[in-house]
N, C-alpha and C positions, 0 to 999 in steps of 0.2 A: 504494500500500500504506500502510495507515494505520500512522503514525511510534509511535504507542502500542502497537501489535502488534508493530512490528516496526523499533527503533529504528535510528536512521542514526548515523554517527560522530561526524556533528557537525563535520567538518572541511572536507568538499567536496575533490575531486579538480579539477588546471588544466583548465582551459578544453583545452588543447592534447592534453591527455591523453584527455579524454574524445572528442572529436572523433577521436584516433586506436582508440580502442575502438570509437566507433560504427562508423568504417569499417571493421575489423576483423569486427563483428559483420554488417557487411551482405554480407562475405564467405562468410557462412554461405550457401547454397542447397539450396533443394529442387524439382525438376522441376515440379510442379503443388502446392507448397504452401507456408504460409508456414515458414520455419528455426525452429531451438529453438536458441539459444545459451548457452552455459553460461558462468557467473562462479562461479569457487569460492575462496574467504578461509577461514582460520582465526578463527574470530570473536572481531568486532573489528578484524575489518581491514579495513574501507568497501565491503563488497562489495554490500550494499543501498544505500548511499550513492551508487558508483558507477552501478549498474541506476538508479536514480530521477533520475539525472545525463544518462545516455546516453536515458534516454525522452524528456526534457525536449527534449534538442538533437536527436532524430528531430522529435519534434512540430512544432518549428520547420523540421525540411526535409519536412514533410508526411508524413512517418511514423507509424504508430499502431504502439506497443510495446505488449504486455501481460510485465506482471512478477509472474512465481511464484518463492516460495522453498519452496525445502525445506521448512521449518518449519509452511509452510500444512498440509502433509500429515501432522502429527502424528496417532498412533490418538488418538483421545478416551480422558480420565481413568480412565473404566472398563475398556476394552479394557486399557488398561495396567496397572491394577490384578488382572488377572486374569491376564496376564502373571507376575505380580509375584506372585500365589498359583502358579502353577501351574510356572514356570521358576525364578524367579529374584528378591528381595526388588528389585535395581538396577532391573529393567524398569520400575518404576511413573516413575521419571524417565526424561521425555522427552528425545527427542536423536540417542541412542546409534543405530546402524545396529538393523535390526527393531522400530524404534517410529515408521515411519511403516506408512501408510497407503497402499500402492504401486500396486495396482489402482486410485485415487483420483487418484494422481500425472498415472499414462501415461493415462489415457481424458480428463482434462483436455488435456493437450499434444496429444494425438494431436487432440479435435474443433478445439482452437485452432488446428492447424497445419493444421487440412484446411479453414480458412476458414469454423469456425461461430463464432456470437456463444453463447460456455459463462458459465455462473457461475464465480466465482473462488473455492473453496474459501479460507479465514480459520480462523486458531487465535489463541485470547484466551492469551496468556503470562501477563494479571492474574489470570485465573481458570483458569489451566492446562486450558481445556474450550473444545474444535470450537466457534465460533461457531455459530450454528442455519443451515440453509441460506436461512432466510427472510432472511436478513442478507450475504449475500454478493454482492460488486458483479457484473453483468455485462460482459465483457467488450467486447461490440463487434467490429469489424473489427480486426481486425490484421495485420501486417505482419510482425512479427518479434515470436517470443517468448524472452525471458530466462528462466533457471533459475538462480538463485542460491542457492548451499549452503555449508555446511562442506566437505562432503566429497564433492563429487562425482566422478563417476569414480576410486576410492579402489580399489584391489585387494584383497583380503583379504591376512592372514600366512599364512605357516607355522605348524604345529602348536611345531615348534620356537622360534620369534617369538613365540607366545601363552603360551608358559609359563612364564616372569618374569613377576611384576606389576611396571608401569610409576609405581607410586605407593603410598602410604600407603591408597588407597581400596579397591584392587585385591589387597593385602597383608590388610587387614582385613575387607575384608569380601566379597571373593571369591576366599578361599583356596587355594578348588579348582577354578580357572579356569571354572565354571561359565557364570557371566554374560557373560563375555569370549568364552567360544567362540560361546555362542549368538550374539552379535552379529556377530564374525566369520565365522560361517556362513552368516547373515541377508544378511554384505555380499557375500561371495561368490556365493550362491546365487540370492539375489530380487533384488539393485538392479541386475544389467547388463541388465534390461530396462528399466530408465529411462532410464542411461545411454545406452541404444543411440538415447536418442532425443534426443540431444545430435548436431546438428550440427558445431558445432562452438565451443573452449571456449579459454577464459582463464585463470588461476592468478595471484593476487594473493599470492605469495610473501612472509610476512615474513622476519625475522632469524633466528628461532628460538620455540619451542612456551612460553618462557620469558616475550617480551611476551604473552600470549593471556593471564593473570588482570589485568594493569594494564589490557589494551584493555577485556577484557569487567568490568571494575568500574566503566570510565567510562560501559559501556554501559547499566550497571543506573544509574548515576546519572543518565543523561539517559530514560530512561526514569522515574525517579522525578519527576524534573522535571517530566514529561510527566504526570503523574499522580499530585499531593501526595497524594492519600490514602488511597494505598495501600501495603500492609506490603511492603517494599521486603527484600532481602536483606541479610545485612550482609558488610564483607567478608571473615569466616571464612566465611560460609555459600558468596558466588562463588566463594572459593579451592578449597572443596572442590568446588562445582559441575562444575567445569570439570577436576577430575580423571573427570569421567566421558568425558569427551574428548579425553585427552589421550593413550592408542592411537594411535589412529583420524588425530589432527590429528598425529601424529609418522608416521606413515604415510604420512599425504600429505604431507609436504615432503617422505619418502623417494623420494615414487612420484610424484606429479606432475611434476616436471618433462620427464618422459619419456613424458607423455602428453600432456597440457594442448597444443591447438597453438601459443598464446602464453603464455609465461610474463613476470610482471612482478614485479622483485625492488623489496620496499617494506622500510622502514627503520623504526626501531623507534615513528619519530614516522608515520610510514604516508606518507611520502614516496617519489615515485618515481625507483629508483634503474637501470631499465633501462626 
């Protein structure tokens, strides 16, 4: 996965750790196909860093990984923008539950898992627009597929749960729980047929929802790094960014851990502490 699309922590996970992941993940199985394993972090928390770790150390024991994230499958600019006329002004930002692209997701995993060489669906974060599909890597054989997300396998709230705003974003500018239910309906309703295509899955557990604007500021700056010449965020603009996530990522520290079949509690420097 190209580092420009889709930046990495920049820190690297031990050696020890990720060898105990890879064999974790090769406990996944499916009868006549290859597994889907899932990695899911509050971003910022090395969870593509890890996926492009655990490929490297297959490679070397003769394994082919393909890695999707979440993110590949955002709707493109316009879908969302019509979203954004037609629901809700938040939709045009990408992220949120109901701004992917989910019939896209599952017919991807499902041909990779059933042993065909697929294209890999790509989203440009420089130009917030689907890469064309003339640009998209092919796959190959593989072995085991990764699915790495925020929020994977994430439960919806209660009606009662969604009616406090959880920030200043949510306070102003979706007063009347509009944007928030849609997305919580979205997670409820459409993604457990992705999820259902999670073999089986990990939880990169941080500290608390509190590290998630220092991680993801480092991440806009090594992605700027990645790419001097371009108009970069500043960090009022992540701060607020990532209140569009911050539901959803306080969600899943609630609810993960009682799903995920391993959990791994990481520390505020993204050390592992289980």
């Amino acid at each position: 996965m190209d580092p420009t699309t889709h930046p990495t922590c920049g820190h690297g996970f031990a050696p020890a750790f990720v060898e105990r992941v890879l064999v974790d993940a090769l406990l996944a199985t499916r009868s006549d196909a290859a597994p889907c394993y899932g990695i899911t972090g509050l971003q910022g928390s090395g969870k593509t860093t890890l996926a492009h770790q655990v490929t490297a150390l297959a490679a070397q024991r003769g394994r082919s990984v393909t890695v999707l994230s979440i993110d590949d499958f955002y709707l493109d600019q316009p879908k969302r923008e019509s979203l954004a006329r037609e629901v809700h002004p938040l939709l045009a930002t990408r992220g949120p539950p109901g701004t992917h692209d989910l019939a896209l997701a599952c017919a991807t995993i499902d041909a990779l898992c059933a042993g065909e060489s697929e294209l890999l669906p790509r989203f440009d974060k420089l130009t917030d627009r689907r890469i064309p599909q003339s640009g998209w890597p092919n796959s190959g054989r593989t072995d085991l597929v990764i699915l790495e997300g925020w929020f994977n396998q994430v439960p919806p709230q209660t009606d009662t749960e969604l009616a406090p705003p959880v920030n200043a974003l949510e306070r102003d500018e979706d007063a009347q729980g509009t944007w928030r239910r849609y997305c919580n309906t979205a997670l409820g309703r459409d993604y457990p047929a992705l999820w259902r295509r999670i073999d089986r899955s990990l939880f990169l557990q941080g500290p608390g929802f509190e590290v998630v604007p220092a991680w993801r500021w480092q991440q806009e700056q090594t992605l700027q790094a990645a790419n001097p010449g371009r108009h970069a965020m500043t960090q009022a603009q992540v701060l607020r960014f990532v209140q569009f996530f911050e539901r959803v990522s306080r969600q899943a520290l609630a609810t993960l851990p009682g799903i995920a079949d391993v959990v791994v509690r990481l520390d505020g420097m993204r050390r592992v502490q289980s």
